[in-house]
Every structure is written in C-alpha cells, then in structure tokens.
Phi, psi and omega in degrees: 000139209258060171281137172237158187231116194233104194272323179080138213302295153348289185285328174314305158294314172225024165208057178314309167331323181266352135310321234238318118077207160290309163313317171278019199255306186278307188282344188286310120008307168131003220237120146272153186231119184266154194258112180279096167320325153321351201268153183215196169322102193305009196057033179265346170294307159344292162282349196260052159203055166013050159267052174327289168285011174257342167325308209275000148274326162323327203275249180014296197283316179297320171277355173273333184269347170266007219260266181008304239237149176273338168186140185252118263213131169220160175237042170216122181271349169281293202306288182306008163260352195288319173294329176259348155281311274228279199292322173299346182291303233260358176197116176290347185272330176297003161294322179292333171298326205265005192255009155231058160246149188195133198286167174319278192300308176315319175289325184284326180274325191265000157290275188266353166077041181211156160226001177249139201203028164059015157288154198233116189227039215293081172237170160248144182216146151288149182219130205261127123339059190295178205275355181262305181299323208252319206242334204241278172299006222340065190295339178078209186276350173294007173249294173329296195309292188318310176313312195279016170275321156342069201309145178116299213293162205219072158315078181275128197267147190292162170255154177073021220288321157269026168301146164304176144299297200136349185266348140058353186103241182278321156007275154294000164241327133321300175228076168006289212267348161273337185261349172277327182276312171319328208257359198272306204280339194273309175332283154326338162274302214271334158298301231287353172269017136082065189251141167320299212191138196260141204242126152215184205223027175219120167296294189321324188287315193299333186292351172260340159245004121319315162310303165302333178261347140296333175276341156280345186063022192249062199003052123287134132283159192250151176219149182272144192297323178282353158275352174278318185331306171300339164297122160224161133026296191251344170235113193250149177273000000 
C-alpha cells in the first residue's frame, strides 16, 4: 500500500513535530510514508470566508498530487473533512482522492486494524473531541480506542467534551468575544480534570485552547494524538 502524507498548513507551519510524528508512527506499524512535495493548502480557509472560486484550484491541485496514493493520511480532522465532504461538491472528478483520505485515528483502526501501536505515555491526559472530528468525520470512539491502549497513560474524562472551543477557523477572528467565553468554558473543563495534558486530533483547537491555558497559568500542555501515539519507552515524548 501506497501512503501519503498530508500535513496541512497549520503544521506544516507551525507544528512540524506532528507531521513527523505521524511518519515515525507508521513506520514503526511496518508503513512507509511519503511526503508529495506538490501538496499545498486543501482550501477550506477559502471556502469558509466565501472564496469559492479561488478554492477550486487548491481542490484540483490537491487530487493531482494525491492521485497516486492508495491512501492519504492527514493528522487534521478539519482538513480532511473539508476534503471528503468538500472537494468533491467543488470539483466532481476529486472523488475517488478524496474518498482515501483519512484523519490519523481512522487510518490506524479502520485501516490498518489496529489499536495498541505500542506506546508509552505515563501522563495524565484529556481528550478534547474537535468539532470536524467528531460532527463532519464522525471518527467516534476511535481515538479513545487508541488512547486507552497507550501504556502508562492515566485517561480523564473531560466534562462536557464535545462542546466547542470556540475556534472554529475564521470564527474566532469575526466573533472574539463568543469564541473567548466558549474557550473559557473548555478551559474550566480541562482544569477540573487535573490532566497533566489536553489531547486532539486537531493542532488548530489546540492552539486555541492552549493559548488560553497559558495565559491562565493553568500548566496543562496541550499534545496532538499523533505524538503521544509515537511515543515509547525509547523514544519519549
């Protein structure tokens, strides 16, 4: 089988670690993972501030550069849905890419069939649900399955777990002050469970309820699902 990796912009830019990763995550699973230097922005910033049409060369260039691959792996649960809901409304031949595109948690269980993937993690942690993951891929209980395999680790449950953040993308630059109280409210869910460190299958959320939790001072770190997944023993996060 054939992988590809579609790191998506957020990380590329500023969470390189989690693309990185993902890959040592895979190989170790026994899966090389190639990176297609063509790949560029799937357009959902685009489409979500109503640039339709500036969207749809991104969608295009993203199923010509993805066209290979037996499968594409993203460790963003926003992007891939923008991509498998999305790309195919805006351009009809990008169905057959977009329909082997697959967040992270989707590939390792429903894929490749698996959930203890040998990690080691002994922290306690939370796990935030994002609103892509959860309402658009509707990935479920699969990232929990992964997690409670995850030796060490001490799994609290968040309350209210699928509330938003509040970050929504563009969201949170239109509407501040509702996306500041929303992120107020998850912040009082991720203290009262007294976790070392808050968990998603989204950078962007995290970077957004991280943020807030820094600023509160209230030492949670925030980690992307796919660095604890990469963590053992020998290599510790």
């Amino acid at each position: 089988m054939r992988v590809a990796l579609f790191l998506t912009c957020v990380n590329d830019t500023l969470y390189p670690g989690t693309g990185k990763a993902v890959v040592r995550l895979l190989r170790r699973l026994g899966h090389d993972v190639e990176f297609p230097s063509g790949q560029t922005c799937c357009g959902q910033m685009h489409l979500n501030t109503g640039y339709r049409r500036q969207a749809l060369p991104l969608v295009k260039g993203f199923a010509e550069t993805f066209e290979p691959y037996d499968a594409v792996v993203t460790p963003s649960a926003s992007c891939g849905a923008m991509v498998r809901d999305w790309h195919p409304r805006l351009a009809p031949r990008s169905a057959g890419v977009a329909s082997r595109v697959y967040e992270l948690s989707e590939f390792l269980v429903d894929v490749l069939g698996v959930t203890d993937v040998g990690a080691y993690f002994p922290h306690r942690v939370a796990y935030h649900p994002t609103c892509h993951s959860l309402r658009m891929l509707r990935v479920g209980d699969r990232p929990l399955r992964l997690l409670r395999e995850v030796r060490g680790i001490d799994l609290a449950e968040l309350p209210d777990a699928a509330e938003c953040c509040g970050f929504g993308g563009t969201f949170a630059l239109k509407n501040p002050e509702v996306s500041a109280a929303m992120c107020a409210d998850k912040v009082t869910a991720v203290r009262g469970t007294r976790a070392e460190a808050l968990c998603a299958a989204d950078n962007s959320c995290l970077m957004h309820i991280g943020g807030a939790l820094t600023r509160t001072r209230a030492g949670v770190r925030t980690v992307h699902l796919a660095e604890i997944l990469a963590a053992t023993e020998e290599d510790p996060l």
